[in-house]
Backbone bond lengths (Angstrom), bond angles and torsions (degrees), N, CA, C in turn:
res aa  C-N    CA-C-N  psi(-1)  N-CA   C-N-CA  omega(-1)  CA-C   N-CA-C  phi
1 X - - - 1.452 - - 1.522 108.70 -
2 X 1.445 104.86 124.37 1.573 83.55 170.14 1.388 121.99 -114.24
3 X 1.501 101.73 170.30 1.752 130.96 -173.85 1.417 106.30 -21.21
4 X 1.446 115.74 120.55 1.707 149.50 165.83 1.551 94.71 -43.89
5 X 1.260 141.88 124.83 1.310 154.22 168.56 1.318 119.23 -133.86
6 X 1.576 130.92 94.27 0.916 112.83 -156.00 1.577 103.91 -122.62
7 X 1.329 140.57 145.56 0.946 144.94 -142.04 1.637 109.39 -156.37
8 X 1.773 120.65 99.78 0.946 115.60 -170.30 1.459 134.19 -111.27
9 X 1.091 160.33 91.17 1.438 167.39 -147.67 1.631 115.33 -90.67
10 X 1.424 103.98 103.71 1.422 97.45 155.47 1.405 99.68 -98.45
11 X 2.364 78.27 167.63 0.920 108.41 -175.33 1.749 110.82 -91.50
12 X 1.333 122.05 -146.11 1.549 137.56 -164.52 1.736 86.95 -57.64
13 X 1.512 100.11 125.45 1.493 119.84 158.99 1.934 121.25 82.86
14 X 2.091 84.38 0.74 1.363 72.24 -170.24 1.401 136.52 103.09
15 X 1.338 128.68 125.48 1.407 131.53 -164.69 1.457 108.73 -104.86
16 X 1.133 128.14 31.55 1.463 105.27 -156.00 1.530 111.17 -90.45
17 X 1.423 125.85 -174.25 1.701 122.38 -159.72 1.613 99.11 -68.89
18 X 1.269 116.45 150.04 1.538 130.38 4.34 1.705 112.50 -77.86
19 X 1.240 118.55 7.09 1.719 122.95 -169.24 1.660 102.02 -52.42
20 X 1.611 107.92 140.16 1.419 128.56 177.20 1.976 85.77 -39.44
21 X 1.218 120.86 -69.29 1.534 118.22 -151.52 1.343 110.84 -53.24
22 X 0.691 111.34 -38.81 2.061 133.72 163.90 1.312 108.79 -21.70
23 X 1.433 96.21 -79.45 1.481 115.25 -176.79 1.180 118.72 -73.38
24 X 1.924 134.63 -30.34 0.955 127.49 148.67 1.929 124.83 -22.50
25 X 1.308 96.92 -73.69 1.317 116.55 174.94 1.555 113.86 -39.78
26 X 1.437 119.79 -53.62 1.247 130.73 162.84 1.570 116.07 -36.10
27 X 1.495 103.90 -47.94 1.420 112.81 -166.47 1.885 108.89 -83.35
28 X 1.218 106.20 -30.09 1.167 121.16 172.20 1.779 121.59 -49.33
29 X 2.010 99.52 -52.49 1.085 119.02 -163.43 1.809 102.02 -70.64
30 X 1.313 107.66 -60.05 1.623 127.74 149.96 1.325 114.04 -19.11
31 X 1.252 131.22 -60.99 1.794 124.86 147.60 1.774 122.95 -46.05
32 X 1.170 112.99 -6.60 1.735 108.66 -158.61 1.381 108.31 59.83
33 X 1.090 128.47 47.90 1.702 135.18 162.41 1.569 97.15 -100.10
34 X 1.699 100.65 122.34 1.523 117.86 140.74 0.977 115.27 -30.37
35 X 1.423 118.46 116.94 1.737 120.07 164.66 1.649 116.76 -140.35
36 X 1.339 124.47 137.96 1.038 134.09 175.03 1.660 104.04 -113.79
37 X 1.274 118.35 114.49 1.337 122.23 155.50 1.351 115.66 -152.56
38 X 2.134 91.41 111.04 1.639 117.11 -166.99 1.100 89.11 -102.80
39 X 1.277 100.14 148.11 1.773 120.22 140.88 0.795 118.74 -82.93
40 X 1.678 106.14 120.11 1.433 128.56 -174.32 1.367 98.25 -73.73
41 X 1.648 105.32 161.03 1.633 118.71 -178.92 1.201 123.39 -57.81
42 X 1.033 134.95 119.42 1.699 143.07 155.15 2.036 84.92 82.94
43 X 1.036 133.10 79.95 1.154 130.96 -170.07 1.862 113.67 -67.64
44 X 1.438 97.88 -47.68 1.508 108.65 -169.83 2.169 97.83 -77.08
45 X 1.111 118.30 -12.17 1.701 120.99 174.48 1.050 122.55 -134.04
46 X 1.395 122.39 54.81 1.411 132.81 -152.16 1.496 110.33 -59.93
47 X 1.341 132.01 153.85 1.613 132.58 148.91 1.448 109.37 -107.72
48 X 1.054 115.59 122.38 1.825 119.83 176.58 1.369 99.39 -58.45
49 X 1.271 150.83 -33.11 1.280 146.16 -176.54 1.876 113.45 -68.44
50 X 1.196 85.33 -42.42 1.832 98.78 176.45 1.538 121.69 -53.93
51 X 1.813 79.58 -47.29 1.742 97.11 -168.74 1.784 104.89 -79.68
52 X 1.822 106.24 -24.48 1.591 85.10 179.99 1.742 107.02 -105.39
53 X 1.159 131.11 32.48 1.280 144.27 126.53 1.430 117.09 -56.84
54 X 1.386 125.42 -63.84 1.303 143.17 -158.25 1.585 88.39 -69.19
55 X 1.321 118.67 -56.54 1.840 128.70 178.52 1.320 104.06 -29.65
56 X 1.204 116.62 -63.34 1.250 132.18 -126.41 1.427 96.83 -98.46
57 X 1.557 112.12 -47.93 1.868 109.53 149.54 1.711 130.20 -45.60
58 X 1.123 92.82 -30.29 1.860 85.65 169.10 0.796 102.89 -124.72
59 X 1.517 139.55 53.01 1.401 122.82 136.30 1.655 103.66 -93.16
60 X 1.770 109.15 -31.82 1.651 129.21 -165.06 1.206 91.08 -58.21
61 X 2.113 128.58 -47.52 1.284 116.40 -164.07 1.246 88.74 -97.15
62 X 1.292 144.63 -89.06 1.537 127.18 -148.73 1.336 123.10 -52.58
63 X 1.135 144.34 -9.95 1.451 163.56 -148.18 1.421 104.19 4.78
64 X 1.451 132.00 80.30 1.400 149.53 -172.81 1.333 107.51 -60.13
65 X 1.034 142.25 149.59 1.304 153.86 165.47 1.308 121.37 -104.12
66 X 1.206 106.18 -20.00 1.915 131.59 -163.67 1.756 96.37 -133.10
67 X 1.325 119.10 133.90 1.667 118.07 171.52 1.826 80.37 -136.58
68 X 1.292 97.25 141.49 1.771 115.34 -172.53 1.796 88.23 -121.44
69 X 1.452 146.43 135.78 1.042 135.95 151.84 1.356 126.39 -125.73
70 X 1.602 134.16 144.63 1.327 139.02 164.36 1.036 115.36 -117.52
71 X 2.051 101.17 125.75 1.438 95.78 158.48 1.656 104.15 65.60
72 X 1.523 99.91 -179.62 1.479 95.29 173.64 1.627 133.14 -4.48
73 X 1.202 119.10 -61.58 1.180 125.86 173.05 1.091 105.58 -49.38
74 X 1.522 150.04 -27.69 1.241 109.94 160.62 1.954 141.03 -111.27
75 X 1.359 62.34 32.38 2.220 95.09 173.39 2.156 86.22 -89.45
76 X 1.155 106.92 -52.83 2.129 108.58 174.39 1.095 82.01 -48.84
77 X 1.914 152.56 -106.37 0.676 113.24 -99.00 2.037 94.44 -96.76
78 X 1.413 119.66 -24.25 1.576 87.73 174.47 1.535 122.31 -80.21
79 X 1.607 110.73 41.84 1.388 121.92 135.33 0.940 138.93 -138.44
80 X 1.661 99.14 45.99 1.874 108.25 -176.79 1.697 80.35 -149.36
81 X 0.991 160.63 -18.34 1.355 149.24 -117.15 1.587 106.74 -109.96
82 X 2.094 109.06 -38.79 1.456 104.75 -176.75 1.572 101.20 -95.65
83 X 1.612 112.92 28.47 1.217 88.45 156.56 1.594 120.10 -141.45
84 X 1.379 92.00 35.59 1.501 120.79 175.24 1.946 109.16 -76.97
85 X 1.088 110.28 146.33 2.210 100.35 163.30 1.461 80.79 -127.44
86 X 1.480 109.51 99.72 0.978 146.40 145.74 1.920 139.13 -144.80
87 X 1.118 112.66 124.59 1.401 103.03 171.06 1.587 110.69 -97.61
88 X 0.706 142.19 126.45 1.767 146.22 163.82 1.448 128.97 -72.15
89 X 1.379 149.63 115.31 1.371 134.15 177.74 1.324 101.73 -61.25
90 X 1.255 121.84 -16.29 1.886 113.78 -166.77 1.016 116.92 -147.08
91 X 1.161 132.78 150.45 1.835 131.90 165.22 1.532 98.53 -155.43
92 X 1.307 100.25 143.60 1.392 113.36 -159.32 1.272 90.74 -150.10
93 X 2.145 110.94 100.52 1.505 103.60 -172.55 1.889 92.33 -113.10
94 X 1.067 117.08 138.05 1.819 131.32 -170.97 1.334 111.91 -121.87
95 X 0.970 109.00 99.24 1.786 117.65 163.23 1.614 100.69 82.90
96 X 0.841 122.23 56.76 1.435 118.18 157.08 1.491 125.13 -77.75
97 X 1.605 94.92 166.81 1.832 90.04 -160.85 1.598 102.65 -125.16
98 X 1.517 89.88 179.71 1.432 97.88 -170.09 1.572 128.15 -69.54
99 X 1.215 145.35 121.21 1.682 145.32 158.06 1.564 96.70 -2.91
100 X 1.189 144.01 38.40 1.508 124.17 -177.56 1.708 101.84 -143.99
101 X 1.124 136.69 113.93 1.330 155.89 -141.04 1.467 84.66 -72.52
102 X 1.634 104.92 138.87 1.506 118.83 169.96 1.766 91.98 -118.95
103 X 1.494 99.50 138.88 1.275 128.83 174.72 1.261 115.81 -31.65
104 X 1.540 116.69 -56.37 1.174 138.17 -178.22 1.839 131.62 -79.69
105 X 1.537 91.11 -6.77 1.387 109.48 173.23 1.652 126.09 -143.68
106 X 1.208 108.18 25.03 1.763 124.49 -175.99 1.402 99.86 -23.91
107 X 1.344 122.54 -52.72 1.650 111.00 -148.20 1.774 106.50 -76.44
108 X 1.363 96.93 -2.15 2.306 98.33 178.26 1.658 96.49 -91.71
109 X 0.792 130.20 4.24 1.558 132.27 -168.78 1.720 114.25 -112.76
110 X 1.184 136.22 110.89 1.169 122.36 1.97 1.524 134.19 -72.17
111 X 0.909 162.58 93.17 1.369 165.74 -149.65 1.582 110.04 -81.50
112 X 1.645 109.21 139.23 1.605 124.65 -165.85 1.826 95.12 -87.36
113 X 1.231 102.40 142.96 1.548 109.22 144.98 1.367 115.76 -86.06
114 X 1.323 116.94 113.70 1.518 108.86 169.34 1.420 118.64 -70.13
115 X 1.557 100.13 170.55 1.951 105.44 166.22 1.071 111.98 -90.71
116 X 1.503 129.99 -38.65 1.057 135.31 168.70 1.290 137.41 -108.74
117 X 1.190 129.75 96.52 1.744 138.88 -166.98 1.680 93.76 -62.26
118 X 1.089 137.50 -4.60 1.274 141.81 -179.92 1.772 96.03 37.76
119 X 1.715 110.68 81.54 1.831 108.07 -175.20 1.948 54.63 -178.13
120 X 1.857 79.90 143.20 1.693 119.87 148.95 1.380 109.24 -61.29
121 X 1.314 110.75 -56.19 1.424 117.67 -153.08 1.910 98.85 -125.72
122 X 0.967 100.53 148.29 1.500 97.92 -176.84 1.900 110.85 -156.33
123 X 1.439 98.83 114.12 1.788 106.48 168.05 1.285 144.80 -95.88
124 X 1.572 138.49 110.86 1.570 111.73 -156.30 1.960 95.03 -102.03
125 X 0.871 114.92 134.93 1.735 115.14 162.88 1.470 123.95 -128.87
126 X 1.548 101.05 109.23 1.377 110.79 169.39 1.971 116.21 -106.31
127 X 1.227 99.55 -148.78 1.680 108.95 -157.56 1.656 82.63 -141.57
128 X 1.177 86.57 151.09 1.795 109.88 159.87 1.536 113.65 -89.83
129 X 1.689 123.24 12.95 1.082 116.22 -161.59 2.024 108.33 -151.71
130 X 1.638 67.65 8.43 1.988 80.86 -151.83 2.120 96.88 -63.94
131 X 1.448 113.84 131.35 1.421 101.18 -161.46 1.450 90.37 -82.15
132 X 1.621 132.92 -16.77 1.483 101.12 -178.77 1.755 128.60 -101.66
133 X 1.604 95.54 38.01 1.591 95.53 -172.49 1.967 88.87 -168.12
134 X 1.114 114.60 157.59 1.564 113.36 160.98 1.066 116.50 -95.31
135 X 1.226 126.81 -163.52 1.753 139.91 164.57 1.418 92.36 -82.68
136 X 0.916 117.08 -66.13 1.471 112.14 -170.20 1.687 138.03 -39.86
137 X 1.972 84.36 -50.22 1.828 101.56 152.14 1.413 111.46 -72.17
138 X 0.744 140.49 -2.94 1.598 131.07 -169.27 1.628 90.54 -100.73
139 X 1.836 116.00 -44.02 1.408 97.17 -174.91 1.500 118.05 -69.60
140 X 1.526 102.60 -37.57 1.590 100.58 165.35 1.216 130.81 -29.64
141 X 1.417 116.14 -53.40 1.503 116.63 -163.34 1.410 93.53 -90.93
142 X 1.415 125.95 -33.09 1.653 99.51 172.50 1.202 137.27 -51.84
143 X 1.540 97.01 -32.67 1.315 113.73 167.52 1.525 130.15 -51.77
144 X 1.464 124.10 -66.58 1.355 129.98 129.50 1.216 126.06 -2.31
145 X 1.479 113.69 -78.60 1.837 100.58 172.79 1.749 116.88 -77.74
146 X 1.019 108.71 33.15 1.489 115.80 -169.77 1.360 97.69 17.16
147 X 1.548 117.26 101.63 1.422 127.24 172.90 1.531 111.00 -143.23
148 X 1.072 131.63 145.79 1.543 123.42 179.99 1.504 104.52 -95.95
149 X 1.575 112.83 146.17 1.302 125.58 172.83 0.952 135.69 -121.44
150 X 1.563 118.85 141.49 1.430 125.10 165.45 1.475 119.42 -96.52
151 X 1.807 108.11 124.67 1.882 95.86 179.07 1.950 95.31 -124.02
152 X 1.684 72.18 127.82 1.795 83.28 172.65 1.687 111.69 -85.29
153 X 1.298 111.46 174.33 1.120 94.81 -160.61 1.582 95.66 -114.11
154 X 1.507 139.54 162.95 1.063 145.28 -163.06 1.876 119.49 19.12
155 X 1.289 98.67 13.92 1.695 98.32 168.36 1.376 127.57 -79.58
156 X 1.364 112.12 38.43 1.485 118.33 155.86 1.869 110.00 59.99
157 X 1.484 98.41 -121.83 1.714 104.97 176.94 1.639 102.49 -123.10
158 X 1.514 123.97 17.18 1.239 134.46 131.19 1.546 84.18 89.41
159 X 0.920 131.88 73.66 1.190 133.31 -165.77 1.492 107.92 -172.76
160 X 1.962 123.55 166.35 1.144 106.62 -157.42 1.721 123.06 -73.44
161 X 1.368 93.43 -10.41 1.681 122.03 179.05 1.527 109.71 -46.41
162 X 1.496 87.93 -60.61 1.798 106.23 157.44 1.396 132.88 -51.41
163 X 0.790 139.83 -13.08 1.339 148.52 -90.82 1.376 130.22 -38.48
164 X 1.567 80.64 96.83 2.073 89.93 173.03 1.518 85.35 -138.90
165 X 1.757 86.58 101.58 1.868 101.24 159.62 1.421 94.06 -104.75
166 X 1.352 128.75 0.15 1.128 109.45 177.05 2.086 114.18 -148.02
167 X 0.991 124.95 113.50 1.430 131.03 -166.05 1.609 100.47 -130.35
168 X 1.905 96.76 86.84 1.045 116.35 168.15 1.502 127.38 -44.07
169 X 1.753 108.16 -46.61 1.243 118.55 -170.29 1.234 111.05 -64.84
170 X 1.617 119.50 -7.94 1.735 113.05 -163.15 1.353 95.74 -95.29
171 X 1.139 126.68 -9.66 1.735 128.45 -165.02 1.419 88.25 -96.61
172 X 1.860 117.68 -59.29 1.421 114.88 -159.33 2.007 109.55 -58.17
173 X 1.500 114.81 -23.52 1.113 136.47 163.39 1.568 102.90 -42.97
174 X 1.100 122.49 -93.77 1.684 135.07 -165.98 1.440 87.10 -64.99
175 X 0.863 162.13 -62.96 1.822 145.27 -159.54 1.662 95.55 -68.93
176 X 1.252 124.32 -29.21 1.762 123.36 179.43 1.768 97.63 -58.21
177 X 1.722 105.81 130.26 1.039 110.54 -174.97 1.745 100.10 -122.55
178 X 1.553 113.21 120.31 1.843 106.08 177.97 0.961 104.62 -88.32
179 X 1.634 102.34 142.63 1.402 129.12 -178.77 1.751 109.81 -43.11
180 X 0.590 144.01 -15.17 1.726 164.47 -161.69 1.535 97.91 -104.71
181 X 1.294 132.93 -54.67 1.116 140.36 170.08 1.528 107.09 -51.67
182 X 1.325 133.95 -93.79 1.432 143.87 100.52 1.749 84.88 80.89
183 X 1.864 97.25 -91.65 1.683 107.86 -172.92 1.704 117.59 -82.35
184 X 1.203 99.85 15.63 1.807 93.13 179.84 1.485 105.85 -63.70
């Protein structure tokens, strides 16, 4: 099996502590897990061009095995992803938002569904409460990228605002090893 690489992306403004991704990373490092979590360029006024330059540079040097995303970050990667040569054991996309242009990030809007999430395994997690997407849009587009989902319940945009400084299930996720994996 090889080496856990995990590689994490916030979205608009940034993940930093107490944010679930934070502490992920923390928890990661605390295992001896590889982890990359940059701050992307100009975080709070993003350019999708910047950020899938910046992508596309640390995936070439860290070569991730694992991509974790919030929010924004994962509108970057289904528009950086089919033109990645990469396959991923994991992708773990969290709180994504709706097809409808945010002020603060015009240039990710309109955003592609890819065919290929380029990941073995792939997770979508939204909220019953999340203000920039519904349950309903969230099931839509899972549907679309044929991805399976988890919806928490009143966790907002799952973030520390919300308060999730800490999202156990995303760690117990990436340490979950399939039996298939297991006998390679």
């Amino acid at each position: 099996m090889k080496e856990k690489r995990v590689l994490i992306l916030h979205g608009l403004g940034g993940s930093d502590f107490p944010h679930w991704q934070a502490n992920l990373a923390r928890d990661l490092i605390e295992q001896n897990t590889p982890v990359s979590f940059p701050t992307l360029p100009n975080r709070d006024n993003p350019d999708l061009n910047e950020w899938k330059e910046f992508l596309k540079k640390e995936i070439e040097h860290f070569k991730p095995t694992i991509v974790v995303c919030h929010s924004l970050a994962n509108l970057l990667w289904f528009h950086t992803c089919e033109e990645l040569d990469i396959k991923l054991d994991k992708l773990m996309l969290v709180a994504p938002v709706r097809d409808k242009v945010l002020d603060d990030a015009p240039t990710f809007f309109p955003y592609p569904l890819p065919e290929d999430l380029k990941s073995v395994e792939v997770i979508m997690a939204t909220s019953t409460n999340d203000p920039y997407i519904t349950v309903e849009e969230a099931i839509r587009l899972s549907s679309k990228i044929r991805v399976g989902m988890k919806i928490l319940e009143d966790a907002g945009h799952i973030n520390a605002a919300s308060g999730y400084g800490k999202l156990d299930c995303a760690l117990e996720w990436l340490n979950r090893v399939d039996e298939c994996e297991e006998n390679r």
